[in-house]
ChimeraX commands (.cxc) that place a marker at each C-alpha (Angstrom):
marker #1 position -9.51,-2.85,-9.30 radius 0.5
marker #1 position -9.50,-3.70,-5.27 radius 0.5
marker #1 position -11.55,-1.20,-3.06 radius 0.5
marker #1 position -9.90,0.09,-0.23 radius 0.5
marker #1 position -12.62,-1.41,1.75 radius 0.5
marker #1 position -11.19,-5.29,0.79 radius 0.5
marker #1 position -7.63,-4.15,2.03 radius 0.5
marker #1 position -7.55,-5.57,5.87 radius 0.5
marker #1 position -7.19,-2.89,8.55 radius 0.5
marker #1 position -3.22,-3.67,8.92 radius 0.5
marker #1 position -0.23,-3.17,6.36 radius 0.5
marker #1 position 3.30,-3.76,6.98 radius 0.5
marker #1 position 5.13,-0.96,7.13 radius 0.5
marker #1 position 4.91,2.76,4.90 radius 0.5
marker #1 position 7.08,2.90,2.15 radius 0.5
marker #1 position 8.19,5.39,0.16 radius 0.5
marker #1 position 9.89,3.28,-2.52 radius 0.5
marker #1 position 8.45,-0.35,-3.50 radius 0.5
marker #1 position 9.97,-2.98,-1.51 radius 0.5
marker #1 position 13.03,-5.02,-3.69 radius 0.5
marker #1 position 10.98,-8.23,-2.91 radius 0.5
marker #1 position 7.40,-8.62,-1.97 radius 0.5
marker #1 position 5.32,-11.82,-1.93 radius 0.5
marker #1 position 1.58,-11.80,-3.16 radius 0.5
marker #1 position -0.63,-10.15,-0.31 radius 0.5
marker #1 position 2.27,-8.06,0.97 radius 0.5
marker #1 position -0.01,-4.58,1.92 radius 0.5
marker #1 position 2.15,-1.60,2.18 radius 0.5
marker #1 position 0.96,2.40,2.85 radius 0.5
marker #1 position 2.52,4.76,0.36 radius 0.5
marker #1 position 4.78,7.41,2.08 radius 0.5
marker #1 position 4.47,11.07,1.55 radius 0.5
marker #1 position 7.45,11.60,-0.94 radius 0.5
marker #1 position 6.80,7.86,-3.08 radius 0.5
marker #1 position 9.38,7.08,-5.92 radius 0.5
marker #1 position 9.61,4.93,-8.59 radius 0.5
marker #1 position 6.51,2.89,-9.41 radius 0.5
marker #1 position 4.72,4.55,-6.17 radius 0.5
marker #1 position 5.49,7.61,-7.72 radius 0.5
marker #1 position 2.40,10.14,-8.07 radius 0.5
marker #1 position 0.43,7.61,-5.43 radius 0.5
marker #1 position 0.85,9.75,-2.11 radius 0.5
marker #1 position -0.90,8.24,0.52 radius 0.5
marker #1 position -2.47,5.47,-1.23 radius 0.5
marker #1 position -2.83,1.73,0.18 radius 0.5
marker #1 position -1.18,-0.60,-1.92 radius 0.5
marker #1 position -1.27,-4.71,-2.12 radius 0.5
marker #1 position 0.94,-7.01,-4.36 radius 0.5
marker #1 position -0.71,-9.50,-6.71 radius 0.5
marker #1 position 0.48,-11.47,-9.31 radius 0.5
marker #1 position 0.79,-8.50,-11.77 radius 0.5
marker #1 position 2.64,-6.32,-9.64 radius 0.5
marker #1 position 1.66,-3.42,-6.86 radius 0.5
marker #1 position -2.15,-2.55,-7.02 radius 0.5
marker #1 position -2.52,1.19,-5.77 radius 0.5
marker #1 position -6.18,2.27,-3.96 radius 0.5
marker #1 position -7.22,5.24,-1.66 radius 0.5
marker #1 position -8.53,4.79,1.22 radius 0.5
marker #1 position -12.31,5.28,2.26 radius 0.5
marker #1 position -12.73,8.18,4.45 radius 0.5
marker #1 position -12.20,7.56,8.18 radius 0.5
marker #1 position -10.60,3.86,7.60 radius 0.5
marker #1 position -8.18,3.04,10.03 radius 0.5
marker #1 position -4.69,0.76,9.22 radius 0.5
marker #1 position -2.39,-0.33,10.94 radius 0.5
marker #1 position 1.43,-0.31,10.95 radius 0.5
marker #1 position 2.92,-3.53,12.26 radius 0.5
marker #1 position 6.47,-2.65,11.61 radius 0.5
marker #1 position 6.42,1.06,12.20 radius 0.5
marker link #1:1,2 radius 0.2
marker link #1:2,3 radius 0.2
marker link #1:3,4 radius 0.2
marker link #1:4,5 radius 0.2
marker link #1:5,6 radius 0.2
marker link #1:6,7 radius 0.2
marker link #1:7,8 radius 0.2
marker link #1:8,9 radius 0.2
marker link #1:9,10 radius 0.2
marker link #1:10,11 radius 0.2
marker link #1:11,12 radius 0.2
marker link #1:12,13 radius 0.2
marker link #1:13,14 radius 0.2
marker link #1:14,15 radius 0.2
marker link #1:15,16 radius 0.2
marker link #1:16,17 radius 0.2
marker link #1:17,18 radius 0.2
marker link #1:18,19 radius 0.2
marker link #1:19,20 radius 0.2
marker link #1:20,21 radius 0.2
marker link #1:21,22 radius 0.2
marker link #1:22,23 radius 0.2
marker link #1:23,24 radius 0.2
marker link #1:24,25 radius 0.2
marker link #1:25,26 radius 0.2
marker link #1:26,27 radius 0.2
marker link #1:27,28 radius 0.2
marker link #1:28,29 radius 0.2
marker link #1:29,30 radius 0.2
marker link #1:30,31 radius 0.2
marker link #1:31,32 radius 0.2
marker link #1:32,33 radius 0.2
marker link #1:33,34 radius 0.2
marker link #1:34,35 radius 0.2
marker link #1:35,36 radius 0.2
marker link #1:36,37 radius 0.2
marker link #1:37,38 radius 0.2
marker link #1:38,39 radius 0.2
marker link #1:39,40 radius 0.2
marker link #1:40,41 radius 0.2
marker link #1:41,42 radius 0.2
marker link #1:42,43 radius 0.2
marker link #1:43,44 radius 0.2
marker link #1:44,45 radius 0.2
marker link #1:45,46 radius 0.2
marker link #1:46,47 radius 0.2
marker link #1:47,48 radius 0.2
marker link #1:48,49 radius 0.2
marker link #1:49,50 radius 0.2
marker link #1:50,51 radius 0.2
marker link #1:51,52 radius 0.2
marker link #1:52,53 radius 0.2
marker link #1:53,54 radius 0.2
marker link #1:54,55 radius 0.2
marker link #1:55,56 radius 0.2
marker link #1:56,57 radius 0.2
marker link #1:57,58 radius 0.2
marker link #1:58,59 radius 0.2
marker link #1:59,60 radius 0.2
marker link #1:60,61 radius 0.2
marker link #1:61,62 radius 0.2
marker link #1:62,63 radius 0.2
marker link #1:63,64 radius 0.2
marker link #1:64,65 radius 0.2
marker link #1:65,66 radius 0.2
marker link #1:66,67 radius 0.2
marker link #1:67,68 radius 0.2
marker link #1:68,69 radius 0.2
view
């Protein structure tokens, strides 16, 4: 499990629907209305690794941001 706290401040984009292709870092913010394997994860910050899309919250008052918002 990552803590949200090891997640840098800036994703690429929100997302309500995991990207078709990711590489491993890739940080993405979960839309409000997520799909498929983001489904039930609302909100959430989520990186790829080498086992697939790791889902955390975030800590209360982090900031991120969007760079292609």
């Amino acid at each position: 499990m990552i803590a949200a706290q090891k997640i840098p401040g800036n994703v690429l984009s929100i997302e309500n629907t995991p990207p078709a292709s990711a590489a491993i870092g890739d940080r993405i913010l979960i839309g409000t209305a997520p799909t498929g394997d983001y489904a039930g994860h609302a909100e959430k910050l989520t990186v790829y690794l080498s086992t697939g899309w790791q889902k955390v919250s975030p800590t209360n008052g982090q900031r991120v941001y969007v760079q292609n918002y």
